[in-house]
N, C-alpha and C positions, 0 to 999 in steps of 0.2 A: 597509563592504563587506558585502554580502549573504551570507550562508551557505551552501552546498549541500550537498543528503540526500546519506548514504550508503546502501550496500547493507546487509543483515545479514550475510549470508555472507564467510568469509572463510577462507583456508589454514588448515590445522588444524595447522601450524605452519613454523619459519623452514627446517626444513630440505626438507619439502614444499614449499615455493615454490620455493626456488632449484634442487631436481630437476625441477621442472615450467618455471620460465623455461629454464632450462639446456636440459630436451629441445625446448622452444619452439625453439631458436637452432640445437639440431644439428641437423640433417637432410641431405637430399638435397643442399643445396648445399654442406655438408661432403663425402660420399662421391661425389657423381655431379660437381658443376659445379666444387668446388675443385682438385682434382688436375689434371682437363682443361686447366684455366685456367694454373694453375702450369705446365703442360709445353707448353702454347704458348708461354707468354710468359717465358722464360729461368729458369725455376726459382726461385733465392733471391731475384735482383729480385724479382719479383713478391710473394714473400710479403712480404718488407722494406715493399714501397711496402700491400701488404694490411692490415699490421698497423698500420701508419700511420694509416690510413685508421678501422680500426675503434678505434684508441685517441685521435684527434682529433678525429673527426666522429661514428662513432655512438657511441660511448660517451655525450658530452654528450645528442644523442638518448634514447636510454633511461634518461637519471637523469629529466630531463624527459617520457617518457612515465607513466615509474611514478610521476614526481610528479603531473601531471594527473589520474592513474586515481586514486592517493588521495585525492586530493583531492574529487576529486568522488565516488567512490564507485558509479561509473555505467560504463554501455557505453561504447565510443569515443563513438558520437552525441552520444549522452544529456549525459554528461561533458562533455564538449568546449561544450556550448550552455552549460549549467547555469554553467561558468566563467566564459563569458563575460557572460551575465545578471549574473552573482556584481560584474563588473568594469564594470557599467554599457556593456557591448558588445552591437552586435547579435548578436544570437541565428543570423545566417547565417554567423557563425562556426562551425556545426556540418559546416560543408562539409569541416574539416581529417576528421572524424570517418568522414564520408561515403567521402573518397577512402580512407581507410584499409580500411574495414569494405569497400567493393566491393574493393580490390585483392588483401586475405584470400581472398574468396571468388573470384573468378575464376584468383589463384594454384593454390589448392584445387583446382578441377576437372581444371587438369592437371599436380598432383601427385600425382591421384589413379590418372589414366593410366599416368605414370612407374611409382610403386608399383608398378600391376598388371603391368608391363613386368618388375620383381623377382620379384615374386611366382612370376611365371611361369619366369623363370631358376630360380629354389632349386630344384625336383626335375631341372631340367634338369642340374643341378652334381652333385646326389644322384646322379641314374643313371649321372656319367662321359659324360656325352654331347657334353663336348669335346673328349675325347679325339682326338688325332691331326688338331685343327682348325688349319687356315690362314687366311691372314687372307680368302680368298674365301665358305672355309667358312663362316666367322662371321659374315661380312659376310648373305652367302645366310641361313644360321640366324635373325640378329635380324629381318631382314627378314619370312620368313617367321611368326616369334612377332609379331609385330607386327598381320600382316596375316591372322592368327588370330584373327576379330572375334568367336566368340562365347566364344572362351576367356578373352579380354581382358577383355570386359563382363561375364562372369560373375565374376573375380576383380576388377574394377573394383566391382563389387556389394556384393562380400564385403568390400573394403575400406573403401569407404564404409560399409555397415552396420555394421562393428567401431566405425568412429569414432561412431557414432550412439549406440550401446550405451553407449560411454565415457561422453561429453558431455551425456547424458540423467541421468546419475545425478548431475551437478553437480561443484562445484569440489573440497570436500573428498572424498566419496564416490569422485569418476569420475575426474578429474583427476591430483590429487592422490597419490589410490590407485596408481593403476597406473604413473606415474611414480615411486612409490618402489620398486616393483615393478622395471619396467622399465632404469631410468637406472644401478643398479648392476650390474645387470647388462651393461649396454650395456659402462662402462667395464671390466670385468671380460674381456669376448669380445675390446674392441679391444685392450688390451694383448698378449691370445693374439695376435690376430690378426698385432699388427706387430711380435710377437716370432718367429713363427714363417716371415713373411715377411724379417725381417733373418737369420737363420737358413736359410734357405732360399734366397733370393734374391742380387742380387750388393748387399749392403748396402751396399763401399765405394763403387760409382759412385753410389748413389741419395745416400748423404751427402752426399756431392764437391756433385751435382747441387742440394740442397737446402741447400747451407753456403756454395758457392762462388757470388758472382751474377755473373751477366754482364750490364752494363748498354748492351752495344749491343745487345742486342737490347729495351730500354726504349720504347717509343713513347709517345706520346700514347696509345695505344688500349690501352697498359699500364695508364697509371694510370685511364682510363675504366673498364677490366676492374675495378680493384681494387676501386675505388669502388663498381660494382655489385655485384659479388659479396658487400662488406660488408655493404652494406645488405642484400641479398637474405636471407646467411647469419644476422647478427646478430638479423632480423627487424624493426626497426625502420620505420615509414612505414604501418604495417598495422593498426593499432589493437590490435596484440595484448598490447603492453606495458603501454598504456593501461587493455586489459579486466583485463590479470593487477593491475595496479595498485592498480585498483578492490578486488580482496580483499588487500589487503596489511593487517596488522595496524601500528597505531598505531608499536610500538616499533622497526621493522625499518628497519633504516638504509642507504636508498637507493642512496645514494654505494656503501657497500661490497658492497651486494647484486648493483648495476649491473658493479663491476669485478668479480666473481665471473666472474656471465653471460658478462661479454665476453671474459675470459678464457679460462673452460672450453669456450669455443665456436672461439676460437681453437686452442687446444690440440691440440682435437679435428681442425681441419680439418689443423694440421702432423700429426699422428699419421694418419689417414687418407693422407697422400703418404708416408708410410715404411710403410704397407699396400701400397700400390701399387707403387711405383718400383721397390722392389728386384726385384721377381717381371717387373718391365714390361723392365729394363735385362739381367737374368737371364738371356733366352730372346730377347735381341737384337731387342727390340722399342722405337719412337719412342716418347718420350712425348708427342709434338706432333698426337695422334690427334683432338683437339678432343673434343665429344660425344661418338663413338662409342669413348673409351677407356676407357668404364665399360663396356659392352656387346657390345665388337666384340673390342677390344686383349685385356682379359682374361682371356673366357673361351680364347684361343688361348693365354696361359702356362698357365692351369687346366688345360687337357688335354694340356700337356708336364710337368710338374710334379708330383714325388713327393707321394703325397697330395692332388693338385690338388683331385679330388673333395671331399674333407672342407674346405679349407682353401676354396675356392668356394661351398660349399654354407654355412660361417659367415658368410663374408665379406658371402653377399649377405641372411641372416640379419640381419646386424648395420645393413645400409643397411635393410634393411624396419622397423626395431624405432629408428633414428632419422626415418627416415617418417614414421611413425605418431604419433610423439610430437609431428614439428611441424604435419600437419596434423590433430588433435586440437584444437591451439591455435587454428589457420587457422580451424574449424568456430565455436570458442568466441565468436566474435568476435562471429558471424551470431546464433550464440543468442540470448548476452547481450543483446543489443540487444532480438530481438523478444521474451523474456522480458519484458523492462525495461517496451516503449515499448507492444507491445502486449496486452499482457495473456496470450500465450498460455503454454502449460504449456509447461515447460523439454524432456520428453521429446517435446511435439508439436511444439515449435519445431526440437530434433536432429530430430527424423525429416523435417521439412516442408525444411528446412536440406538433411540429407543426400539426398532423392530429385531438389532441383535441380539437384544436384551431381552426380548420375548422370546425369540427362539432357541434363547441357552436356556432360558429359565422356566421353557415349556418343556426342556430335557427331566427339569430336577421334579417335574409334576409326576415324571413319568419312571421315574430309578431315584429312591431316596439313596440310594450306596451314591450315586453321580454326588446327591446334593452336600453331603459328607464330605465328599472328596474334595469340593472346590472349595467347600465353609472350610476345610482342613487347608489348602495349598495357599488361598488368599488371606484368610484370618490367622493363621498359626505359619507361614510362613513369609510367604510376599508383602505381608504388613511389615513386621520385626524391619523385615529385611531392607522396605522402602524406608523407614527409620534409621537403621544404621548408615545406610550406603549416602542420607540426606546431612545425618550429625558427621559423616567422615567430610563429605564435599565442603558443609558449613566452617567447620573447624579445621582442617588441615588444607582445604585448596584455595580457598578463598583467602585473600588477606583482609588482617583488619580490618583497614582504608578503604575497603571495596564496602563493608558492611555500617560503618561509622556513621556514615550519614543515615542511614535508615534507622541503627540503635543508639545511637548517642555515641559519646567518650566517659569514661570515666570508671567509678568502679564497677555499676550494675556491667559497663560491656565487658571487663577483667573478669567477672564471674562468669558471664553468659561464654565467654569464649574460652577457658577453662572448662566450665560442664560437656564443652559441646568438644572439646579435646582429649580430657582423662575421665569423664565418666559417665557419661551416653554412651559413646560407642562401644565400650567395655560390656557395660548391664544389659545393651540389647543384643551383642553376639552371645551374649549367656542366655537369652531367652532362645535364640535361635538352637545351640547348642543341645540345651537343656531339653527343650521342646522335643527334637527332633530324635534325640536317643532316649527319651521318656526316664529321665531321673528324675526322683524325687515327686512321681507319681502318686496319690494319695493310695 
């Protein structure tokens, strides 16, 4: 079996990587798309069939990205080819690398909207400027911050250039750095945050709501949610596991690194709905607001709510600073690769990276139907898709003896390589399936 280069660069150590995977997996689909989701779809079902989900399907996923990224030592692309050369396969196996590394990047573009959509709330939360809002109020309010184009694209600028700044200065320096920075503190703000919401709020109904499930309200289109949302939040199908991979040091023990991530990512997203609920159930408000319950629903308890101001103005703090941290990664993806493949310099690669990124996602400022379309082709398709096409390559191309040394021997790799055989790639061509002919629709 053929050998493949590594990188030289690598985490400047275990606890740097796993705050850097960790802020990889929190983000916006923790604070904006997990809570929605849960308050559509019956509360603790949902999260029950969620965690299912991320501890059966992607978890196997991510031990198997970070093992391919070790392994090879390379971009998604790069990696992903090189393995398969490595296994006497064709070389158009680099397609899993492909679907990844674009679904990153057009993720990106309109996460970087969403952001600037935060960005632009915090001084609104600062001034008290919900005060005394209904929900027409609010409704009126986002609409109009929305359709605020040159404010959007200027904080859309700003946010993309921060990521550029980061990801120019590389994995330990940029990375690394500011995730040790940032990720303690992150966890430090939420705990305020959903203490002073169970404090403040009606705690007991949001428990009830989050402890108690109700399974008729369970669809098919429940566990479709679940499914997506895993994948979306956990990050997996994106090559980002893959690129973090690639710098992982020799001794760092996949298996346990992977249940870290998927854990603390989970964590995060329960502790994010005991942010929300209590303040949502408080001020006699649905949690069944879909989208508009990060944007619309909240800021209307914010401006009935002692200290709303202060408690608002962290809250959307702390969604900007898990943002940040997973599209950083999102960026990392597009680097690495043309670093790798093409020769160019890592700060002209961020910057050439980051200005694409502004001018797709200066499209979505300007045609919400565009921003639809691409949240629909990369989130509900080209994700699934980078997932199945990464659990086929892991489990049917690759042998064993290729992966052994990254995951051990024994029984955990007879499990991991079974999942990644008869039942990931099954559950996620049913997501694609399902998705795509709209069964089981709510």
């Amino acid at each position: 079996m053929a050998q493949v280069s590594r990188k030289t660069e690598e985490w400047g150590s275990r606890v740097g990587f796993l705050l850097s995977a960790v802020g990889s997996s929190v983000g916006l689909g923790n604070f904006w798309r997990f809570p929605y989701l849960t308050g559509e779809h019956g509360g603790s079902a949902f999260i029950l069939i969620y965690l299912g989900c991320v501890l059966l399907f992607c978890l196997p996923l991510l031990m198997g990205e970070y093992a391919m990224g070790r392994k090879s030592g390379m971009s998604a692309v790069e990696g992903i080819q090189s393995l398969a050369r490595a296994e006497g396969k064709s070389k158009y196996w680099g397609v899993v690398g492909w679907v990844g590394t674009l679904a990153a990047f057009f993720i990106l573009t309109f996460y970087g909207v969403i952001s600037a959509w935060v960005l632009s709330f915090i001084p609104q939360a600062m001034s008290g400027k919900f005060a005394g809002f209904d929900a027409a109020a609010a409704g009126a309010n986002f609409e109009a911050t929305i359709l605020d184009k040159p404010q959007i694209l200027t904080l859309l600028g700003l946010f993309i250039l921060a990521n550029v700044l980061v990801v120019a200065r590389g994995v330990s320096s940029g990375l690394e750095r500011l995730n040790k920075i940032v990720m303690p503190l992150f966890f430090i703000m939420l705990l305020g945050v959903v203490f002073f919401a169970l404090r403040q709020g009606d705690s007991a109904a949001a428990i009830r709501f989050l402890m108690e499930p109700d399974f008729s309200r369970v669809t098919t289109a429940t566990f479709l949610a679940a499914l997506g949302q895993a994948f979306f939040s956990v990050g997996v199908g994106l090559g980002i596991m893959v690129t973090y991979g690639a710098y992982l040091a020799q001794d760092t023990d996949i298996p346990r690194s992977s249940f870290i991530v998927a854990g603390s990512n989970s964590a995060v997203a329960i502790l994010s709905c005991l942010a929300v609920f209590p303040i949502v159930f408080a001020f006699g408000l649905s949690p069944d607001q879909g989208p508009g319950l990060f944007f619309v629903t909240l800021p209307i308890a914010f401006g009935q709510m002692t200290g709303g101001a202060f408690f608002g103005s962290v809250f959307l703090t702390l969604a900007l600073f898990a943002a940040f941290t997973s599209s950083i990664s999102l960026m990392e993806v597009g680097v690495s690769w043309l670093e790798e493949r093409e020769g160019v310099t890592r700060p002209g690669a961020a910057l050439g990276t980051g200005f694409a990124v502004f001018l797709i996602g200066a499209g979505y400022v300007y045609s919400f139907d565009y921003f639809r379309f691409i949240d629909f082709v990369a989130g509900s398709l080209m994700l699934p898709l980078g997932g199945l096409l990464a659990a086929i390559f892991a489990g049917w191309v690759l042998s064993r003896e290729m992966l052994v040394s990254e995951l051990g021997d024994g029984r955990l790799m007879n499990a991991w390589r079974f999942m990644m055989r008869w039942i990931v790639p099954p559950l996620v061509l049913a997501i694609i399936v399902l998705g795509l002919s709209g069964a089981g629709r709510a």
